[in-house]
N, CA, C and O of each residue as an XYZ file, in Angstrom:
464
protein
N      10.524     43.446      9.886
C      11.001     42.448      8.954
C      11.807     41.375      9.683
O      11.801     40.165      9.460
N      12.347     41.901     10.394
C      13.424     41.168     11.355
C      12.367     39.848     12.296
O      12.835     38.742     12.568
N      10.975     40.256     12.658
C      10.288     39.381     13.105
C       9.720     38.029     12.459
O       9.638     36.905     12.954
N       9.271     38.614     10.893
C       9.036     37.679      9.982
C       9.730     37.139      9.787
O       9.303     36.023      9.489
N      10.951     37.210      9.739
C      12.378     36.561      9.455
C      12.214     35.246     10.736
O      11.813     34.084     10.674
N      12.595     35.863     11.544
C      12.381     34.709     13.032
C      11.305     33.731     12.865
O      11.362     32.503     12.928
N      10.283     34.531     12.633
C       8.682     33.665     12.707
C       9.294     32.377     11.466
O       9.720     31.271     11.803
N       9.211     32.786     10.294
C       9.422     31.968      9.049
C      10.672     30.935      9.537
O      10.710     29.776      9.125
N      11.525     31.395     10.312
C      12.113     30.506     10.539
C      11.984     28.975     11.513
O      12.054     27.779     11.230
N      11.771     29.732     12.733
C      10.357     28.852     13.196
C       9.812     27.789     12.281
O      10.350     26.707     12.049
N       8.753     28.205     11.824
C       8.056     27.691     11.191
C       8.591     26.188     10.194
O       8.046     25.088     10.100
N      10.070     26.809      9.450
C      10.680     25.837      8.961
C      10.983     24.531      9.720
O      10.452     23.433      9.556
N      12.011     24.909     10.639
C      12.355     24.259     11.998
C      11.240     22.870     12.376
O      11.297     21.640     12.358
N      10.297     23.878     12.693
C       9.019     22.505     13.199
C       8.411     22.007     11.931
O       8.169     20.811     12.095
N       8.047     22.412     10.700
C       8.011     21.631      9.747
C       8.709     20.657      9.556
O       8.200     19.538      9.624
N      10.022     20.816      9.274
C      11.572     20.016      8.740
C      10.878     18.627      9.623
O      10.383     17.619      9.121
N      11.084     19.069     11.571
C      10.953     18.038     12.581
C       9.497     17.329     12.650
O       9.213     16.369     13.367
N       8.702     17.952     11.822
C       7.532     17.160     12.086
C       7.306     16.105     10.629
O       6.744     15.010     10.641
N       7.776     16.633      9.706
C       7.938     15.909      8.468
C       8.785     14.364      8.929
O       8.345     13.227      9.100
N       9.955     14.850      9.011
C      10.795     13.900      9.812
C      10.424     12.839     10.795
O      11.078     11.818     11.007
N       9.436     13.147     11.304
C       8.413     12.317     12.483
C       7.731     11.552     11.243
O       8.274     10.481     10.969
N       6.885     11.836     10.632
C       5.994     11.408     10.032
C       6.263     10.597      8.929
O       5.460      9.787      8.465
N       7.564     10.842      8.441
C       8.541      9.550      7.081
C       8.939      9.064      8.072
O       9.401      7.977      7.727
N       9.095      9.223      9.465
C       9.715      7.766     10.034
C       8.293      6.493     10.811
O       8.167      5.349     11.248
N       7.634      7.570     10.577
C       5.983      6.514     11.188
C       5.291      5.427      9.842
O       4.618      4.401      9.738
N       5.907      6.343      9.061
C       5.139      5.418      7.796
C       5.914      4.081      7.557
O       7.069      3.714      7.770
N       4.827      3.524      7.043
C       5.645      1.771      6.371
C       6.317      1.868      4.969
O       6.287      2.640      4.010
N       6.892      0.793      5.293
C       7.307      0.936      3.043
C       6.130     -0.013      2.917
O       5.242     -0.472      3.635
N       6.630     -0.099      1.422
C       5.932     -0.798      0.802
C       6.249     -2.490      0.735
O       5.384     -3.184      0.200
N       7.458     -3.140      1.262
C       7.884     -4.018      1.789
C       7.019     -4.856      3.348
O       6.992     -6.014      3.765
N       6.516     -3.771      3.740
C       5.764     -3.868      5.194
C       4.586     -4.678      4.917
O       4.050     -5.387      5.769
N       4.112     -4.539      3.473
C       2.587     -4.992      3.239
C       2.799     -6.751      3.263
O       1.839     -7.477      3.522
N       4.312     -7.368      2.929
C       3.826     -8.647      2.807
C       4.465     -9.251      4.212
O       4.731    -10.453      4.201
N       4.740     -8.469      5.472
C       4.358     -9.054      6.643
C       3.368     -9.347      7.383
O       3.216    -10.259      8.196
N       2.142     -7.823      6.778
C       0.691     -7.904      7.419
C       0.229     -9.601      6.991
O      -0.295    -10.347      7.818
N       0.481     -9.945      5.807
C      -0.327    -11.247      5.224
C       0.353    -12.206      6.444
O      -0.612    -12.845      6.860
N       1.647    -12.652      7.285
C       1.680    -13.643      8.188
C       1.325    -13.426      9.689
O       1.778    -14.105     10.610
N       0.347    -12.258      9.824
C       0.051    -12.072     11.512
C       0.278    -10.921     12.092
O      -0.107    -10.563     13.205
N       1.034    -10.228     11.172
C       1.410     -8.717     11.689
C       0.744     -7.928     11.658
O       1.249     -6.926     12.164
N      -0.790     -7.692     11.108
C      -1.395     -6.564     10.663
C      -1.978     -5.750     11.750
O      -2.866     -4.950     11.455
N      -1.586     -5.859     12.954
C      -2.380     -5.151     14.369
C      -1.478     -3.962     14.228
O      -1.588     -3.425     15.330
N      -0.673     -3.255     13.536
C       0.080     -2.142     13.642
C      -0.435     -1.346     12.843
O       0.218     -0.317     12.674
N      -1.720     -1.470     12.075
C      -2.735     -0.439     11.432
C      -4.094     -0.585     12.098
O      -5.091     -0.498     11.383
N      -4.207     -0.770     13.236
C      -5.361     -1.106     14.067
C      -5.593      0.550     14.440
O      -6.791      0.826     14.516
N      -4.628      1.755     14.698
C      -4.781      2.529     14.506
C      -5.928      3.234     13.995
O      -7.043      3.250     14.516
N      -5.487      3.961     12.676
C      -6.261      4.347     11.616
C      -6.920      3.548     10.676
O      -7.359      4.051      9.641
N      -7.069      2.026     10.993
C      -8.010      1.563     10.132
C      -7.185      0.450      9.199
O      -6.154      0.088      9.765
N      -7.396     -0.152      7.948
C      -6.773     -0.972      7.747
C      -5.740     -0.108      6.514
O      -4.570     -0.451      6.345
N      -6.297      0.886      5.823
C      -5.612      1.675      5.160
C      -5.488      3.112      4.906
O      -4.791      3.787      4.148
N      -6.521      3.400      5.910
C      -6.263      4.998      6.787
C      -5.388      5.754      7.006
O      -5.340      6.956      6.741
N      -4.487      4.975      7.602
C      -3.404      5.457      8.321
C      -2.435      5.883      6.578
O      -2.333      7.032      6.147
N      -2.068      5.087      6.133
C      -1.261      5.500      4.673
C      -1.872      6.868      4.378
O      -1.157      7.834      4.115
N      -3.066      6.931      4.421
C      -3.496      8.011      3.640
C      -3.404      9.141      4.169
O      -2.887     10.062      3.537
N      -4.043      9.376      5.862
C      -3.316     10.375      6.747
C      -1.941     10.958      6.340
O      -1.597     12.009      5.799
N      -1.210      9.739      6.866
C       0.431     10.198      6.833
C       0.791     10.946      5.959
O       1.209     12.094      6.108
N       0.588     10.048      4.466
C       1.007     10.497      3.575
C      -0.088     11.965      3.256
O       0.488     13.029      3.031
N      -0.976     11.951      3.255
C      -1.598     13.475      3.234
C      -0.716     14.593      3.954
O      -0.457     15.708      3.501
N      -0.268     13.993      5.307
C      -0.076     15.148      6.227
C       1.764     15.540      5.907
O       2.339     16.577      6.236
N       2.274     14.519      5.290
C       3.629     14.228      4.863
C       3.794     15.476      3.916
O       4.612     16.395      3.964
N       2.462     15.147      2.787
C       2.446     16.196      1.802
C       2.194     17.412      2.312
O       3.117     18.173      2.023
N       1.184     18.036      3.068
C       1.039     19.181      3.572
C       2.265     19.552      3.903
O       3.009     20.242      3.206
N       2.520     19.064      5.061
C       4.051     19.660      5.730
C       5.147     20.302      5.076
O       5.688     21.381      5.319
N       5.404     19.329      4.086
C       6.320     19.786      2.895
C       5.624     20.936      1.618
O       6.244     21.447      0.685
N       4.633     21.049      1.856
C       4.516     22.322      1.015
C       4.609     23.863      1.646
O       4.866     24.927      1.082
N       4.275     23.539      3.153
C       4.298     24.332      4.258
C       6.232     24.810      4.039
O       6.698     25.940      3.898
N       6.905     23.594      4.083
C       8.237     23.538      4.202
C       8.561     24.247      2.979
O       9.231     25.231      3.293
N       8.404     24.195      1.852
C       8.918     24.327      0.187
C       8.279     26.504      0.610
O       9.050     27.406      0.283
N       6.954     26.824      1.269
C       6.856     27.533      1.038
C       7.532     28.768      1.932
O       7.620     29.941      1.571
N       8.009     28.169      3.253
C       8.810     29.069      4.299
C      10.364     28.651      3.740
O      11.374     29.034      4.330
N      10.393     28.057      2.877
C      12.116     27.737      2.449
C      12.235     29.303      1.471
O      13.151     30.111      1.626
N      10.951     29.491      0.351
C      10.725     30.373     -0.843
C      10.703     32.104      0.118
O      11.464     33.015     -0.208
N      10.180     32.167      0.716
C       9.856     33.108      2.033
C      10.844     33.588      1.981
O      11.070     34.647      1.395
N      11.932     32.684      2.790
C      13.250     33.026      3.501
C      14.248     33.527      2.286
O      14.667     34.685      2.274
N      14.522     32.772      1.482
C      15.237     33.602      0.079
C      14.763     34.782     -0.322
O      15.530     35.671     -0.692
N      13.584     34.915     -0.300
C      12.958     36.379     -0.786
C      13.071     37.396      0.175
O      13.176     38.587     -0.117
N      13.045     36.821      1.640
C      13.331     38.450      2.500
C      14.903     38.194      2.244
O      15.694     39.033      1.813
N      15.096     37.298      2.483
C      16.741     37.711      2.336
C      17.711     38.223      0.930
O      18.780     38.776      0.667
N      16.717     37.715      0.380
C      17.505     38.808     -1.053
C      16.945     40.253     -0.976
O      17.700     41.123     -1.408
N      15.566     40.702     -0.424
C      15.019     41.766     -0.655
C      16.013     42.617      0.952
O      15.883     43.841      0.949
N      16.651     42.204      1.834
C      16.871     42.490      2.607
C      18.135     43.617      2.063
O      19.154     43.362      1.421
N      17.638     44.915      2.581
C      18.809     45.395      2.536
C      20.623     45.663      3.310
O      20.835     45.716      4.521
N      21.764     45.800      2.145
C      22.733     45.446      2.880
C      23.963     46.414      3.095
O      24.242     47.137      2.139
N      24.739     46.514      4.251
C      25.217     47.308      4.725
C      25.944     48.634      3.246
O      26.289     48.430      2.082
N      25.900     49.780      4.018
C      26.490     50.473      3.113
C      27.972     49.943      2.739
O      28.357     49.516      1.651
N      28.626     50.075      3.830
C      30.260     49.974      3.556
C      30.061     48.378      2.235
O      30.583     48.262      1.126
N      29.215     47.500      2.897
C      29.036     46.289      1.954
C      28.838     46.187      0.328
O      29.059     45.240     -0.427
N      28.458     47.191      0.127
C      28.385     47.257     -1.330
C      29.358     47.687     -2.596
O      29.681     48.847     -2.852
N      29.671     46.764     -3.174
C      30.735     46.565     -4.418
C      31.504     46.019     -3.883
O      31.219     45.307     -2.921
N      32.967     46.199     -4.412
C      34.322     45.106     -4.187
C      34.602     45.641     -2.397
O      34.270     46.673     -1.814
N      35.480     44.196     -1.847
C      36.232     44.318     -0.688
C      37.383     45.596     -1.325
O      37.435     46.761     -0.930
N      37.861     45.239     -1.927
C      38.747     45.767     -2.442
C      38.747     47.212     -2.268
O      39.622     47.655     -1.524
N      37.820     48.157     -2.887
C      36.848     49.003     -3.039
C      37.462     50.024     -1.533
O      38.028     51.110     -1.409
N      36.897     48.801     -0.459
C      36.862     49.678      1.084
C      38.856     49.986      1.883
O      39.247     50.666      2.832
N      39.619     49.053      0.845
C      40.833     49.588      1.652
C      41.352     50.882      0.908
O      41.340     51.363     -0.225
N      41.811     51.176      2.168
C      42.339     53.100      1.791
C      43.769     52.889      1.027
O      44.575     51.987      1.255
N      43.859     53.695      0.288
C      45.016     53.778     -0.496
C      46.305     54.094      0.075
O      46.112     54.866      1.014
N      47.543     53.840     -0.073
C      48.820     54.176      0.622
C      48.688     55.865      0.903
O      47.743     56.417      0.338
N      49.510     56.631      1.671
C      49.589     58.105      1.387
C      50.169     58.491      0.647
O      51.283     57.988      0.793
N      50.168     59.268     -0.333
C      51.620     59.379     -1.297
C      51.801     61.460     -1.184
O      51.068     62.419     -1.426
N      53.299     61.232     -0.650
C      53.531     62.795     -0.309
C      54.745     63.007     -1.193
O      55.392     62.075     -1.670
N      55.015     64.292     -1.382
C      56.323     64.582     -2.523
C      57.638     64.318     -2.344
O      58.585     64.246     -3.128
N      57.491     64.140     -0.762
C      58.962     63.712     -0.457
C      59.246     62.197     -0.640
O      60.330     61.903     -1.145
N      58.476     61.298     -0.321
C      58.220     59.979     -0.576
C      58.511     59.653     -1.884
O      59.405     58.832     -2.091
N      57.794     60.253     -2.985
C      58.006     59.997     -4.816
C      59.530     60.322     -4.627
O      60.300     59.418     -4.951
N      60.099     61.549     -4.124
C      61.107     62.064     -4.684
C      62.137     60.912     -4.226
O      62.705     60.461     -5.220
N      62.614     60.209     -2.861
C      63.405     59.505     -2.197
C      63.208     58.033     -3.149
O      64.232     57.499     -3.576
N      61.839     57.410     -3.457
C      61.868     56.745     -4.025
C      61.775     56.335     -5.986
O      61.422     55.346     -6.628
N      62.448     58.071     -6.438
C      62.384     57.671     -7.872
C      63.325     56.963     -8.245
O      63.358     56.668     -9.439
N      64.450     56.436     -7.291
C      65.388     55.826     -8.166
C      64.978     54.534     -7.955
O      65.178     53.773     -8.902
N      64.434     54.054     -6.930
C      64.276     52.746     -6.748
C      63.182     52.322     -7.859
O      62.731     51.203     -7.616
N      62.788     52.759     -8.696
C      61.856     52.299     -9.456
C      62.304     51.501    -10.853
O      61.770     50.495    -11.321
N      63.540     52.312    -11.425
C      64.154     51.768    -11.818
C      64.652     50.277    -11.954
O      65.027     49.611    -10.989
N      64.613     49.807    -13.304
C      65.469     48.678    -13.414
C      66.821     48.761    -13.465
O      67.222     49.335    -14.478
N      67.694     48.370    -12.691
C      69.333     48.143    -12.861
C      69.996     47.576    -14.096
O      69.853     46.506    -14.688
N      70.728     48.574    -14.286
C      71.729     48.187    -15.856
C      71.470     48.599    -16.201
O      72.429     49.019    -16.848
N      70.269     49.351    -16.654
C      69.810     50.030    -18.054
C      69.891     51.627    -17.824
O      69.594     52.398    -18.737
């Protein structure tokens, strides 16, 4: 389990960074009214509207790849089991004072409220 864990993580990692590559290669939609004064050799690439469609195809893949090693990782990790001592309150694991008869006896007066 411990491997799948690693692998899936992986996997996220270079998704996240390749997604990230690929929203920074794309144009906006602002870009289209520079092609109209001379600029349009920067889709000479993939064609005149190829390239949008790639990207954005591969943009989408990535991120479902991503959405589905994100779903992965919550599920081993909730299904993951967790330490014994870990289970229920902190509280739970500290040990209680010692309480011996001589101790109660020295301290019954101090328990008391004064004056009364």
């Amino acid at each position: 389990m411990n491997v799948l864990h690693t692998l899936l993580v992986i996997v996220q990692v270079l998704a996240a960074l390749a997604m990230i590559g690929l929203v920074l290669m794309q144009h906006g939609k602002g870009a289209d009214a520079g092609a109209a004064f001379g600029g349009g050799a920067s889709a000479s690439l993939f064609g005149a509207s190829g390239g949008a469609n790639f990207l954005s195809r591969s943009t989408a893949v990535l991120a479902t790849v991503f959405l589905a090693s994100t779903l992965a990782l919550a599920f081993i990790g909730y299904q993951r089991p967790s330490a014994p001592a870990a289970s229920g309150s902190v509280l739970e694991s500290v040990p209680a004072a010692p309480s011996t008869p001589a101790a109660e006896g020295a301290a019954g007066g101090a328990n008391q409220i004064p004056g009364k």
